[in-house]
N, C-alpha and C positions, 0 to 999 in steps of 0.2 A: 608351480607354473600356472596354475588356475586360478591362483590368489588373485587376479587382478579382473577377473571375469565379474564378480560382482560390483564392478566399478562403473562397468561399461550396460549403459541402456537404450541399445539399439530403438527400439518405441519411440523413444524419448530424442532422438536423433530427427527422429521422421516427420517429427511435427512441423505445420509449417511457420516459420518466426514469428510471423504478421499475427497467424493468430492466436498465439502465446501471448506474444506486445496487448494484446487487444482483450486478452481475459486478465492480465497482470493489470491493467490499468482499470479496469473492471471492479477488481478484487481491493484494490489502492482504494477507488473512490467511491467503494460502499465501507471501507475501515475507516476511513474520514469522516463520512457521514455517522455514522454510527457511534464515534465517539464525542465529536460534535455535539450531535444530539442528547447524549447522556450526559455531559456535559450542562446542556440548556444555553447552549451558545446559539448566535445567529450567523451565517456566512461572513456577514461584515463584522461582528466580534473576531470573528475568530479571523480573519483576515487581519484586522490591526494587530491582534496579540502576534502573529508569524511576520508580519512585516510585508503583506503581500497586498495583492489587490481581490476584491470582493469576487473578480471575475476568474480568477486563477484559481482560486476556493471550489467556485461553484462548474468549473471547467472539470477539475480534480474529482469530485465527485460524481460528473456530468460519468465520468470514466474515460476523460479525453486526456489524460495525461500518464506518460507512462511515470512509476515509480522509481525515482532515481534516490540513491542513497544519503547526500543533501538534502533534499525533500523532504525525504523521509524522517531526518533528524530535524531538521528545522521544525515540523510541525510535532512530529512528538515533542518537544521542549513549548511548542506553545499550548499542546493539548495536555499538558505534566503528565503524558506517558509515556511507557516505552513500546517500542513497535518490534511485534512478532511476526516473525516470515517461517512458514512450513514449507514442505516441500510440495510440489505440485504448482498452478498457476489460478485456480479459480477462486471464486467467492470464499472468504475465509481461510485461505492461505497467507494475507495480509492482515494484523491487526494493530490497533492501538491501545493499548492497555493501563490501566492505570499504576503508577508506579508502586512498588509493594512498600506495604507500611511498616 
């Protein structure tokens, strides 16, 4: 009968959406930057390689974008990684990863 109590996290209910949306997009657009960067790309590379625009890149990063799962794959396939989501919503719950060898 209990079994299902660890399922449920009231906390995690009470949060308010807006600013979940608002660290998730946070956490999106410093994993962008950061493998960008290690990369040695510039906003406009890396915007041609994805098929996007320079401003949508640096929006993404800005953390004005929330992380949708499209997105997400589009840009790991241009940054040749793959993208890791933990649990939680902050800085580092989001990343992009290089694909294992």
């Amino acid at each position: 009968m209990g079994h299902h109590a660890r399922w449920g996290r009231p906390e995690a209910l009470a949060e308010d959406p807006e600013r979940v949306a608002i660290r998730e997009a946070l956490a999106f657009g410093k994993a962008l930057y950061d493998r960008r960067t290690e990369l040695g790309l510039s906003t406009e590379q890396l915007a041609q390689r994805a098929g996007m625009s320079q401003d949508a890149i640096e929006c993404i990063e800005e953390g004005g974008t929330p992380p949708t799962i499209a997105l997400l794959r589009r840009l790991a396939a241009a940054l040749n990684a793959d993208v890791r989501l933990t649990a939680g919503h902050d800085v580092g719950s989001v990343a992009f990863e290089a694909h294992a060898a």
